[in-house]
C-alpha positions in Angstrom: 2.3 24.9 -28.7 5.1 27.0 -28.8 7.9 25.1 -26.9 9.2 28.1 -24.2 9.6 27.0 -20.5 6.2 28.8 -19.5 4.0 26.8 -21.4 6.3 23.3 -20.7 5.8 24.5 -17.1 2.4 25.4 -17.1 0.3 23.6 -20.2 -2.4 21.2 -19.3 -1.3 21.3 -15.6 -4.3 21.5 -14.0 -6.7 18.5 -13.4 -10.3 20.0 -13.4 -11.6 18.7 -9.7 -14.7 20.6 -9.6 -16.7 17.5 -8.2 -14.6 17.4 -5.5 -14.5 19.6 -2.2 -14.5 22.8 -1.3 -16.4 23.3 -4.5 -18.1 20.3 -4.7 -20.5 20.9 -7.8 -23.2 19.4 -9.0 -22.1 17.2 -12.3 -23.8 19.7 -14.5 -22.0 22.8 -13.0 -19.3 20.8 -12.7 -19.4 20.0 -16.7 -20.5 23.6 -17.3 -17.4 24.8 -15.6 -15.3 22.5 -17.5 -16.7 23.6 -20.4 -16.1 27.5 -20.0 -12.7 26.7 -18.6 -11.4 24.5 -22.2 -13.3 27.8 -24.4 -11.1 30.4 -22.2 -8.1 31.8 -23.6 -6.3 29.8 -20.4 -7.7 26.7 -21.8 -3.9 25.1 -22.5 -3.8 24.8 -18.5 -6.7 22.5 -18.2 -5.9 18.8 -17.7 -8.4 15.8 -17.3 -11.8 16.5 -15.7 -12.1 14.1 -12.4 -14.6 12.4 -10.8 -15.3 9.1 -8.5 -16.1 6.2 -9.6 -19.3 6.1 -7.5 -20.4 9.4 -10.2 -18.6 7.6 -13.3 -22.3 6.7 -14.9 -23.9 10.1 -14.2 -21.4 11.8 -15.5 -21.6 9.6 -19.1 -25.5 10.4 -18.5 -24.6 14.6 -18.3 -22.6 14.2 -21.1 -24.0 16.0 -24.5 -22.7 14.7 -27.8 -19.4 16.0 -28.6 -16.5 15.4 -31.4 -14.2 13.5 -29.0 -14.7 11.3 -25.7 -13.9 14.1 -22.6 -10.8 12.7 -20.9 -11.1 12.1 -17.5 -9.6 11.0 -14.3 -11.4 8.3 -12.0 -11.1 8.4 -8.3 -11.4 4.8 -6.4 -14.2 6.0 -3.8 -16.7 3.9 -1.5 -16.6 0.9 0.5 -17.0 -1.7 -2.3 -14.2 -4.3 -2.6 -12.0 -3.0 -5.1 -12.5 -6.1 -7.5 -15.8 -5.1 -8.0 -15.0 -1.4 -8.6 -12.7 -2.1 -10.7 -15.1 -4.6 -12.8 -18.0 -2.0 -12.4 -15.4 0.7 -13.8 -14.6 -1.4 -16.8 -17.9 -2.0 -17.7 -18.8 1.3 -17.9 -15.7 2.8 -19.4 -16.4 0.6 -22.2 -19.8 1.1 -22.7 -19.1 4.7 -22.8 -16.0 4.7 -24.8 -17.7 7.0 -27.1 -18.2 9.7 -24.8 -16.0 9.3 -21.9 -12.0 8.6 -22.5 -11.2 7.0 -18.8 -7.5 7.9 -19.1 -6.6 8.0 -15.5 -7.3 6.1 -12.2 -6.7 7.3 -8.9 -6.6 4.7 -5.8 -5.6 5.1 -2.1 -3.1 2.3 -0.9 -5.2 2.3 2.2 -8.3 1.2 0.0 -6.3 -2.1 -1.2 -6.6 -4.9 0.9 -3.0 -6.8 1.8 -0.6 -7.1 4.4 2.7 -5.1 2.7 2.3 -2.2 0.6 3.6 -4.8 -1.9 0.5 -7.4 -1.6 -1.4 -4.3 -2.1 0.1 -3.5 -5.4 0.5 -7.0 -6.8 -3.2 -7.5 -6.2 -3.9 -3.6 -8.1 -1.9 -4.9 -11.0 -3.7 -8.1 -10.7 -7.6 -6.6 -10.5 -6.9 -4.0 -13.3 -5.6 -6.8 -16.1 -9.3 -8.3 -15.0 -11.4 -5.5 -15.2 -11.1 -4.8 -19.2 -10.4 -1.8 -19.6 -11.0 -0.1 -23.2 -7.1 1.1 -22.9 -5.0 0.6 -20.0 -5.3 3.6 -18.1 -2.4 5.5 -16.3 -2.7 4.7 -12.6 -2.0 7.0 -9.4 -1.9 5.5 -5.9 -2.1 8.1 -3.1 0.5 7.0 -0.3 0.2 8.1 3.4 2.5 11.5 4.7 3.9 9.9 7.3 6.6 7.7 8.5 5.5 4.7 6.0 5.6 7.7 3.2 9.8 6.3 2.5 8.4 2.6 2.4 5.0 3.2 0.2 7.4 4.8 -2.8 9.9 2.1 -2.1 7.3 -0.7 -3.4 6.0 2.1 -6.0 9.6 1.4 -7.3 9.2 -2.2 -7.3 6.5 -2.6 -8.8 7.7 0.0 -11.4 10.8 -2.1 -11.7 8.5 -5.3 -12.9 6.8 -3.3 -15.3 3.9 -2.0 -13.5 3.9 1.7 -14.8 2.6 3.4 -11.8 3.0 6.7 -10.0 2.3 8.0 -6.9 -0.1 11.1 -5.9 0.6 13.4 -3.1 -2.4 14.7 -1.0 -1.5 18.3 0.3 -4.2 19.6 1.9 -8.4 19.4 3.0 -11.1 20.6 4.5 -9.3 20.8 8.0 -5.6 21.8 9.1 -4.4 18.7 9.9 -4.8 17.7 6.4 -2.1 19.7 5.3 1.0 18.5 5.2 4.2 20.1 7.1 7.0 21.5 4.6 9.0 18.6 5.5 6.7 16.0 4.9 6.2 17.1 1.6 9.6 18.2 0.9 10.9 14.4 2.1 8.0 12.9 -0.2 9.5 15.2 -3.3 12.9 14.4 -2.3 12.1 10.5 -1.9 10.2 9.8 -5.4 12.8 12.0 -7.1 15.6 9.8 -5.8 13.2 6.4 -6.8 11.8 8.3 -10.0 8.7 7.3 -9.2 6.4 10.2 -11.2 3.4 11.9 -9.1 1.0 14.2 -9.2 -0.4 16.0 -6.2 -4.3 17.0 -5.1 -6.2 19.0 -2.1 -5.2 22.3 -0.9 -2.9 24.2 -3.6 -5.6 26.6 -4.9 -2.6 29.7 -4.9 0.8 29.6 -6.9 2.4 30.9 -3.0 1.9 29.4 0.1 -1.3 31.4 1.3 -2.9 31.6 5.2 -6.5 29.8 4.9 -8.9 31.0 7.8 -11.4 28.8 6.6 -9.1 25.9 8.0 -6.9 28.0 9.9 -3.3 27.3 8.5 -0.8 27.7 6.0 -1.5 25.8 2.6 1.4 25.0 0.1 1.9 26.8 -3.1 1.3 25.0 -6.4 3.6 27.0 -7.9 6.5 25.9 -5.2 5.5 22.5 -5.4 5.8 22.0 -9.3 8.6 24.7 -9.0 10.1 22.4 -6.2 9.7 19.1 -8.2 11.3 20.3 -11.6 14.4 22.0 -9.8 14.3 18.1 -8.0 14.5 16.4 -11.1 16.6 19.3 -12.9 19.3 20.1 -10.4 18.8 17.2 -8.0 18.1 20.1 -5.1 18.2 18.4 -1.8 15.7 18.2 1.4 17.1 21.2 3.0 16.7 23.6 -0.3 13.4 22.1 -1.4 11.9 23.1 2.4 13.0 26.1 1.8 11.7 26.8 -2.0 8.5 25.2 -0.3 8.1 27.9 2.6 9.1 31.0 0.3 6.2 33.7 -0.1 8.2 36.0 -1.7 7.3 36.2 -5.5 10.7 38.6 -6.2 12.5 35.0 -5.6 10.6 33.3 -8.4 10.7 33.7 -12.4 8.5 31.8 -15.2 8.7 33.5 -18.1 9.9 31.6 -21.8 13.6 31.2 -20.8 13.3 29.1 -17.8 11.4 29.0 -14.3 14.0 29.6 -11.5 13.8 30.0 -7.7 16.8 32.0 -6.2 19.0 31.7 -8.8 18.7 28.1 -9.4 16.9 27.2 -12.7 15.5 24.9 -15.4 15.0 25.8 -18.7 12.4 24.5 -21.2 14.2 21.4 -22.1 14.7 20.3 -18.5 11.2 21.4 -17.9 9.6 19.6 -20.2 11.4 16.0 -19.0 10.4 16.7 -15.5 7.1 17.1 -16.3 6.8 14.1 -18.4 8.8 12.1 -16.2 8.0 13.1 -12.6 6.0 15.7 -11.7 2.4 14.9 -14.0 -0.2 17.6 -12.9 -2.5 18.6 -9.9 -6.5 18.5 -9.1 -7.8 21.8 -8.3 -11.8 22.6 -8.2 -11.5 25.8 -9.7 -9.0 27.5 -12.5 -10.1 30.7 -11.6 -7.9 31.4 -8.8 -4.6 29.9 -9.9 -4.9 31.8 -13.0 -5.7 34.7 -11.1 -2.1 34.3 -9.1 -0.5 33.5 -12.4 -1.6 36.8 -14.0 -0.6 38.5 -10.7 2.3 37.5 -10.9 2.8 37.7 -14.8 3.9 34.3 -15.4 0.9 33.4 -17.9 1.6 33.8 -21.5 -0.9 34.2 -24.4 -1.5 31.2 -26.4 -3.9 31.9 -29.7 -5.7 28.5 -30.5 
């Protein structure tokens, strides 16, 4: 790939979520979708494919031979202790090593069991060295938007600090309105993991590169393309609270370029260098069940460039 700030900004960005609500297809739609997506001449966009751990065997089961294992992302669901999971997960990642690559594994904090936010990752670490693994897999923990949000990426950083190379993932939206998060919460989470470097990636709710008014949950969802936008002018220019609420909020696409020089938000920009650090080093990817509307927005708004296999 042609290294041009577009394609640092944009290339395998989106996690393929399909599984998950609103969409919430069947694992052979799901795979389908997946499928059409990675043969589509937007197929540099397309991340991991996702899926709980409670679907982890079907989807193996879906799978039709192929020349490599699909990649995928494993979300920590149900209500068994998350020892067993784990285990359960293991077992099956390396049983199906051929066919599934488990590269990535998603967990809630609230779905650890421990006192501190610290127990709860020293007993993560802990679980995963047990469960045997085929290749230790990248790990996100979703932390709460709330007033515990400073503390939960405070331990992050600890247990970064010990060598536990974790990250954090940022919920942004559901199937109701108060699932999305204010500006400020989100722009204080940004803010906060930029200042702790603690990397994320980000889920639920950013189906449109602008913030855009869902009736279907009545209220304002956040912009994908302000929240990476927001997180590489974080790392790149060390923007504070204040201008990151602000790049957050905006709706007006005359204040944004991405284009091969550099992405930029009123005036303040990153070029493909700077781009390509943030991503690798903060801001990973989000999970969206479908590619066809962000693409849509991105053609709108003629920020996606062609990219010949």
């Amino acid at each position: 790939m042609r290294h041009d700030a577009a394609r640092a900004f944009l290339g395998e960005l989106i996690d393929d979520a399909g599984l998950f609500p609103p969409a919430r297809l069947s694992i052979e739609d799901a795979l389908a979708e997946h499928e059409r997506s990675v043969a589509s001449e937007s197929f540099w966009l397309v991340g991991r494919f996702v899926v709980p751990a409670s679907k982890f065997a079907g989807l193996a089961a879906a799978l039709d031979d192929a020349p490599r294992p699909l990649a995928a992302t494993v979300v920590v669901d149900g209500a068994q202790p998350l020892a067993e999971a784990l285990q359960a997960l293991g077992s099956a990642a390396r049983a199906q090593a051929e066919r599934l690559a488990l590269e990535a594994l998603e967990v809630p904090l609230a779905r650890i069991a421990g006192e501190t936010a610290d127990d709860r990752l020293g007993a993560l670490e802990r679980e995963l060295g047990a469960a045997g693994f085929p290749e230790p897999p990248a790990v996100y923990v979703e932390v709460a938007f709330d007033e515990r949000t400073e503390a939960h990426l405070a331990a992050l950083q600890r247990a970064r600090a010990r060598g536990f190379a974790l990250a954090a993932k940022a919920r942004c939206g559901g199937l109701e309105a108060q699932a999305v998060p204010s500006v400020a919460a989100l722009a204080h989470f940004v803010w906060t993991a930029n200042r702790l470097e603690v990397p994320f990636k980000a889920t639920a709710g950013l189906h449109h590169a602008l913030p855009h008014d869902d009736p279907a949950i009545g209220a304002r969802t956040h912009g994908f393309l302000n929240l990476i936008g927001g997180a590489v002018l974080a790392r790149a220019r060390g923007i504070d609270r204040h201008t990151l609420e602000a790049l957050l909020s905006d709706r007006d696409p005359a204040n944004f370029r991405l284009d091969a020089a550099q992405f930029s938000w009123s005036g303040i920009g990153a070029d493909a260098g700077e781009i390509g650090v943030a991503r690798a080093q903060f801001i990973h990817s989000y999970g969206s069940c479908s590619l066809d509307e962000p693409v849509a927005d991105l053609r709108a708004l003629a920020m996606l460039p062609a990219l010949v296999r």
